[in-house]
N, C-alpha and C positions, 0 to 999 in steps of 0.2 A: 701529724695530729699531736696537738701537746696533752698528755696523759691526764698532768700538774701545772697547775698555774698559781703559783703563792706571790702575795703581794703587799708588801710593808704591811709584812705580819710582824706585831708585839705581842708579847708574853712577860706580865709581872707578876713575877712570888714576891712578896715581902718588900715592896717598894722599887725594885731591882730587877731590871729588865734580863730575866731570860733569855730574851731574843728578841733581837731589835731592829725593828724596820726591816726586814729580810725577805726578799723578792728572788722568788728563781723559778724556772721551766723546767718541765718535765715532758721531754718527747716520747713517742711512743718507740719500745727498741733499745732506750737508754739500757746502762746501767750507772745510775748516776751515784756517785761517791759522797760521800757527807764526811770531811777529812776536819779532825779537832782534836784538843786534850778534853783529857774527859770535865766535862762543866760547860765546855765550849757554848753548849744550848743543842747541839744533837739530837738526844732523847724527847727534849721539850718540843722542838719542832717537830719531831715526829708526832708526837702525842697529842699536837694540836691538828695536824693533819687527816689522821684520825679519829678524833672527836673525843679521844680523854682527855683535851683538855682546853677549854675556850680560850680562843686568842682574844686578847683584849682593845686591839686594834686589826686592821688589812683584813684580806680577803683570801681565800680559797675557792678556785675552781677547777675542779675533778672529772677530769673527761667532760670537760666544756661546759658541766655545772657550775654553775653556783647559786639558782634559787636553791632555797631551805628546804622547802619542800619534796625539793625532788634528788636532793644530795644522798639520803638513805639508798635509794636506788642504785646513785651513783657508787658508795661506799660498799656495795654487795660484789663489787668488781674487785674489790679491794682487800689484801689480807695481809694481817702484819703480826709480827713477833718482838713488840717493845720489853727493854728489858729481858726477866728470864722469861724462857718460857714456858706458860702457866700450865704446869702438870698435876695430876694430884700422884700426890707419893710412892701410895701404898697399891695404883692399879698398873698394869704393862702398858708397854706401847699402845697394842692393840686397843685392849681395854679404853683408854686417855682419848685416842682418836675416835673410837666408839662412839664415846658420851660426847664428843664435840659436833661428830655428825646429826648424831640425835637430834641437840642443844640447836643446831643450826638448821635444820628439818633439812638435811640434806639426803634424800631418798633411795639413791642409788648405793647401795652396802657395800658395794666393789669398790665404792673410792679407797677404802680405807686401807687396803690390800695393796693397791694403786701407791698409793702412797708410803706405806709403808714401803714397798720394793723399789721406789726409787730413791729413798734415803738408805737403801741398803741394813735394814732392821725386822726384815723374816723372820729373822733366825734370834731371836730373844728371846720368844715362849714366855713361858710363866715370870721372867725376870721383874723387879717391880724398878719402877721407873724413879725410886729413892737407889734404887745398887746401880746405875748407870753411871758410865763414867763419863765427864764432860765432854766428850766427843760425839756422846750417842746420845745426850740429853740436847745437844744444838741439835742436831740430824732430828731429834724427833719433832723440835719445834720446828725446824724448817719441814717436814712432813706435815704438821698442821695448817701451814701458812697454804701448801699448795691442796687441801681438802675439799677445797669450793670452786678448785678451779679458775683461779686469778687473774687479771688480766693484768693487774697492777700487785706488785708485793714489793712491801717494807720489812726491811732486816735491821736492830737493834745492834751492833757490835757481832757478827754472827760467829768473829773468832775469839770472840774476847774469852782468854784462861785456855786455850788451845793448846798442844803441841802440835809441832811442825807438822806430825801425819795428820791430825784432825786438822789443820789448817788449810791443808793439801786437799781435804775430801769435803771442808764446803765447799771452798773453792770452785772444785768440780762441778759440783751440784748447784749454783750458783749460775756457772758458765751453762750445764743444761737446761736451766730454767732460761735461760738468755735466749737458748736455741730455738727452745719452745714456744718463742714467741713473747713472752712474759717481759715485759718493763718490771724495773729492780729497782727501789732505792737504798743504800747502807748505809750505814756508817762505821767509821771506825777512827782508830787515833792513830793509826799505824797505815802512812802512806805507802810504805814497800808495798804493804800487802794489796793495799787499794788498788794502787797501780797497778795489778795482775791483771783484774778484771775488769773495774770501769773505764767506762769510753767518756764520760765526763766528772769534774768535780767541783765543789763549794768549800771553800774554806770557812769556817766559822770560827771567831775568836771572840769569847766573852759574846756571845748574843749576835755578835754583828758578822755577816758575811764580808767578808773583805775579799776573794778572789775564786772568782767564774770560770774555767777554763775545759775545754778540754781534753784527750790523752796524749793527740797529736802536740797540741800545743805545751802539757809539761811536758813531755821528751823532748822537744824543744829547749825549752827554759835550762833545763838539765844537757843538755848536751854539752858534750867536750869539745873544748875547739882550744888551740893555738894563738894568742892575742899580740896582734904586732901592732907597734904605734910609730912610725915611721913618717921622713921629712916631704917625702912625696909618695903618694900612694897612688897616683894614676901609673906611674912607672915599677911601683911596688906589683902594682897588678896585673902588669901586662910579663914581667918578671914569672910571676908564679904561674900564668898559663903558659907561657914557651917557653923557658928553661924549666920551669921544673914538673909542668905537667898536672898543675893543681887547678881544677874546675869548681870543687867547693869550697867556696870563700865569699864573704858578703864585708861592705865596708858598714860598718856601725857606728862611728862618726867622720871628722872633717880627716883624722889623722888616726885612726884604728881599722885594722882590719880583722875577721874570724874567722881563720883557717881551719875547715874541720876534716881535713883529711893529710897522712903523714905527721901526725902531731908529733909521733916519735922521732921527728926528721929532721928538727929544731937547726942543729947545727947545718945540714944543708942548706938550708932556706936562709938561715943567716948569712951565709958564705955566698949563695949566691944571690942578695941582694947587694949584698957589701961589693960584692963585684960589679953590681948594676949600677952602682953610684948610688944605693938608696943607704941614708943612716938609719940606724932601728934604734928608737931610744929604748924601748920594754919589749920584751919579749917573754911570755909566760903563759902558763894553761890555765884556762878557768872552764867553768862548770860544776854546778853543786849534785853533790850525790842526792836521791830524793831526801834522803831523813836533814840535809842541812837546806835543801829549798825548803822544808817543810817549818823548820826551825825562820830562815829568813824572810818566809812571810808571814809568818806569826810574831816576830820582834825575836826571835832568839829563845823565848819561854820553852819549845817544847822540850819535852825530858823522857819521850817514847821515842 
């Protein structure tokens, strides 16, 4: 079932396409990645997804809506934490959640308890939600996001200003929302971390998505392998399954092959090809770490 269905959505501020033309699927189960520098258009398409903010062209359909009339409906499945998330200062946890269950005439008082104890924030009492420290002001918005019971939730940067342990404890909390059933969409500008938890992603640069894929497929992209370019490779091949025992390897053009197993083996593999009669013109490892595939499909720009 697709959750999200966006379809050459535009978005202009100030003559300048926000987001442009950008079509992508949202299945039910995802947790799907929204991977950029910050400007990318990220928060815009979130915000247009949501309804803060009209897209000026394309379409949205939301759990297989998209008459207008019946979208509200569909958007009650829905909860998101664009940007920060919107607390008032001077009340606690408790309190914040409170007035939102109220605000959203949600009846049952126990959510809030609910909710509270699975962002791990019992134990705050009287503390006012201006003396929190950035790890417990995300946990409380994500505590918000799950108040109504979601079937769909939107995450704004949800580590953005984190340390590593607050980094560690959405994460978690992200992956049990996952468990729970709940489809995820995030964002964030930092692939490593992305790569934890989503099972797909969108690249966005300047407005425009340029690359669909996903998790299986970037650990792919990213994998290491051993790159031979050799004068025969039908005999290069047969080389490396009976002398030396190598099963993973795929030929990638007329005269390259990717060895991804023994990569540290470099000089056996030479030696006993050179003994098979095969010449190896190159021989060398490739594969990008994520932060440099992240870099080479955005041109090089990123600087996260």
């Amino acid at each position: 079932m697709n959750v999200l269905e966006v379809t050459n959505l535009t978005k202009i501020y100030n003559g300048k396409s926000a987001v442009d033309n950008v079509s992508l699927t949202i299945n039910k189960g995802d947790i799907y990645g929204l991977i950029g520098q910050n400007g990318a258009g990220k928060t815009t398409l979130m915000r247009t997804i949501t309804s803060l903010a009209k897209p000026d062209s394309g379409s949205i359909k939301l759990f297989g809506e998209s008459n207008p009339a019946k979208m509200n409906a569909a958007r009650s499945r829905m909860s998101a934490t664009i940007e920060s998330p919107a607390m008032y200062r001077n009340l606690t946890a408790e309190q914040n959640l409170e007035f939102y269950r109220i605000q959203r005439g949600i009846p049952d008082r126990g959510v809030v308890q609910k909710a509270l104890e699975f962002v791990g924030l019992t134990n705050t009492g009287n503390k006012k939600f201006k003396a929190f420290s950035m790890g417990m002001k995300q946990r409380l918005g994500l505590a918000l996001t799950t108040l109504s019971s979601p079937d769909f939730v939107i995450l704004d940067e949800p580590i953005n200003g984190l340390d590593p342990m607050g980094i560690m404890e959405i994460r978690s909390l992200i992956q049990s929302l996952s468990e729970k059933g709940i489809t995820i969409l995030l964002s964030s500008h930092i692939l490593t971390e992305l790569s934890l938890v989503a099972t797909k992603y969108a690249f966005l640069h300047h407005g425009k998505l340029i690359k669909n894929l996903t998790h299986a497929q970037l650990q792919e992209e990213c994998k290491q392998s051993l790159s031979l370019v050799v004068d025969n490779i039908q005999k290069a091949c047969v080389i490396l399954e009976t002398t030396l025992g190598i099963c993973n390897y795929k030929q990638v053009s007329g005269n390259e092959i990717r060895v991804y197993e023994q990569i540290d083996n470099g000089a056996e593999i030479s030696f006993q090809l050179a003994q098979g009669g095969v010449r190896i013109s190159t021989m060398h490892e490739v594969g990008d770490s994520l932060e440099d595939y992240f870099k080479s499909v955005i041109g090089g720009e990123a600087n996260a």
